[in-house]
Phi, psi and omega in degrees: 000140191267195199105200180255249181234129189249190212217207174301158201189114170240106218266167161237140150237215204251164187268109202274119178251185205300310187220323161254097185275181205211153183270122151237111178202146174216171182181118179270354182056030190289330213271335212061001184231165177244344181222141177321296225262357167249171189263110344293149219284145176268195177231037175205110180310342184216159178221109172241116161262079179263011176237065188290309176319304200277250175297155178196165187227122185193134164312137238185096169311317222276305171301329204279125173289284161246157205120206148220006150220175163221221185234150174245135146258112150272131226211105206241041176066071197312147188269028133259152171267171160064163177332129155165162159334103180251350180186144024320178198248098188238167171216162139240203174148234224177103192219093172227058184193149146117215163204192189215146188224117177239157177225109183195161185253133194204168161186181186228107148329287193215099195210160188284093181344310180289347184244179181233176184208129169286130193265337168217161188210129155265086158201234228158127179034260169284339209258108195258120161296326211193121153212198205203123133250160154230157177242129183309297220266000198233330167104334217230154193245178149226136184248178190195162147147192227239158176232190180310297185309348171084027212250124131317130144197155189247150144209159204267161193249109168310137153223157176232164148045091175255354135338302177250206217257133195212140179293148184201122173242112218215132175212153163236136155227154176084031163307132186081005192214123186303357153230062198283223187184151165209120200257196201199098140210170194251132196027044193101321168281115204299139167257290192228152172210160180217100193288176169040068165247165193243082182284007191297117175086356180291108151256138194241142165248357196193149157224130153276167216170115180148225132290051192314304199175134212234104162342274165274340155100052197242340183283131124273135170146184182258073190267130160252151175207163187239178166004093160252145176215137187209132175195197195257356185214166177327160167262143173315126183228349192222152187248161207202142169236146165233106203259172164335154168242164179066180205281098160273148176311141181309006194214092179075046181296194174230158201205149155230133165255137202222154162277115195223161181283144155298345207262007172105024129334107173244199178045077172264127167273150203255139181320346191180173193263129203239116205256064179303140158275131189271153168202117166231135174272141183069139168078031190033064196261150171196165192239161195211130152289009192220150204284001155266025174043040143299331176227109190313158119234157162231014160227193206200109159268131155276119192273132159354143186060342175233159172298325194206163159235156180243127179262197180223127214237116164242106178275161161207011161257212146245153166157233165219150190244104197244147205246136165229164169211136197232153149222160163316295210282331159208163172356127189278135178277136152210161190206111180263139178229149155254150175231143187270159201288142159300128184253144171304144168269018173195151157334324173286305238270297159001291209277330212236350182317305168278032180216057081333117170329069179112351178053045186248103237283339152279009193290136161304185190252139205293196187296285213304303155359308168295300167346308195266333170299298172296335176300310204306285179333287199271024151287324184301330191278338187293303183285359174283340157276000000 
């Protein structure tokens, strides 16, 4: 197989369905454990190791990105020589149509500068659809893999600081069809792609995820990875914000942060209930849950299963106002708008404004508020009399 060398491998396979099967899996490694068959239960039926002294596998305080694991690989250089299996997590099955959107957080702890490592491999027995490298020492990635005809081709991935913790996102598409694709991206960003491939008749029975494969079996070193995901359709990889269109007034605008794919997808749904921190800045800007700008926050959930929440964007200068949102699990949202100044929605609204419900310019006006308006009134009438 061409590439480098292989190593730990953590294989995912497909699931069977009636005529199209599909990878559906996610694992946060929160459980701590990895097979299905330990206690509390993992989400991968088999392990293959055949060097343990040497390799390892394991849910990993050391690894969590978010959370309080992750998954650790350690690859401490096998005492066989030439290609082969050094530790993985495998299922298998049967996938020959549609496409797989893999998603995951990774970085390389500790590794031998000169070699590289596969992180992921998608194909049936030799035959690779899909794989993923990086090279520690260069900095540079590679996406690769086989077409119906068993024909390789690569292309290479600009990468940095492979040290730290970076989203790294892989898809095949057009399986079974004569212009499939297999893409590549890193925070978001396209790295690498290979358009017009010829999958007719093309099947994947396994995927990996680890040291997927080590040629000579030369790689050392220490890979972690997180909040893994596989399926049939994008994965959530970012948080987005959708504002208004044209300048809206500073007073209580509706606003929504929604969840979108890198490959441009949007309204992704969440995987799990994603509880973002909130921020806004400029123009004496602030976010609200409620369309009377009465109640301030500063984080926000996209509830499990849906795409977006919708807040409220209150200014009371003009100028721009810019909204941010961060979670762990993804890509950070920010967004800049200019608004125009809250203005009263009355004469009254003015004066009282900071003694106002929520100090919001549709807001009525609080008790005390009423207080000084009545005061006001019946000062005016003494003098008037």
């Amino acid at each position: 197989m061409p590439g480098l060398a292989r190593g730990c491998a953590v294989t995912l396979s497909l699931f069977a369905a009636s005529v199209r099967a599909q990878f559906v899996l996610s694992d946060d490694f929160e459980s701590g454990t990895l097979l299905r068959s330990e206690t509390p239960p993992g989400k991968w039926p088999g392990l293959t190791n055949p060097d343990p002294a040497l390799e390892s596998l394991a849910a990993s305080a050391a690894a969590a990105h978010r959370g309080q694991r992750g998954l650790e690989v350690v690859d401490g250089r096998s005492m066989v020589t030439g290609p082969g299996v050094e530790a993985r997590l495998d299922l298998t099955g049967s996938a020959s149509s549609g496409a797989l959107h893999v998603r995951f957080w990774h970085r390389v702890v500790v590794a031998d500068p000169s070699r590289g490592v596969m992180l992921f491999r998608a194909g049936t027995g030799a035959s690779e659809a899909l794989s993923f490298y990086v090279y520690r020492g260069s900095s540079a990635g590679t996406l690769g893999g086989t077409d119906a005809l068993d024909a390789y081709t690569r292309d290479t991935a600009p990468l940095a600081d492979l040290g730290g913790w970076h989203l790294y996102e892989v898809s095949l598409v057009g399986l079974d069809t004569a212009n499939g694709a297999r893409r590549l991206w890193v925070d978001g960003q396209r790295a690498a792609e290979r358009p017009g491939i010829d999958y007719r008749g093309f099947s994947i029975g396994s995927v990996s995820l680890g040291a997927a494969w080590e040629t000579a079996r030369e790689f050392t070193g220490t890979l972690h990875f997180d909040d893994f995901r596989i399926g049939a359709s994008p994965h959530a990889s970012r948080l987005v914000w959708v504002l208004p269109t044209g300048s809206p007034t500073g007073c209580c605008a509706a606003v929504t942060l929604e969840l979108a794919a890198s490959e441009g997808t949007s309204s992704v749904t969440a995987p799990y209930d994603v509880e973002a921190d909130l921020s806004a800045s400029g123009a004496d800007s602030a976010l609200f849950s409620d369309s009377d700008c009465t109640e301030p926050l500063d984080t926000a959930v996209i509830a499990q299963g849906e795409s977006s929440t919708r807040l409220y964007l209150r200014a009371m200068t003009a100028g721009e106002a810019t909204l941010t949102a961060t979670h762990l699990d993804f890509l950070t949202g920010s967004a800049a708008t200019a608004v125009t100044q809250c203005e009263p929605a009355d004469g009254g609204c003015g004066a009282v404004r900071a003694l106002a419900a929520g100090c919001g310019c549709h807001a009525a006006a609080g008790p005390t508020g009423v207080l000084l308006l009545a005061l006001l009134a019946r000062r005016r009438r003494r003098r008037s009399s």
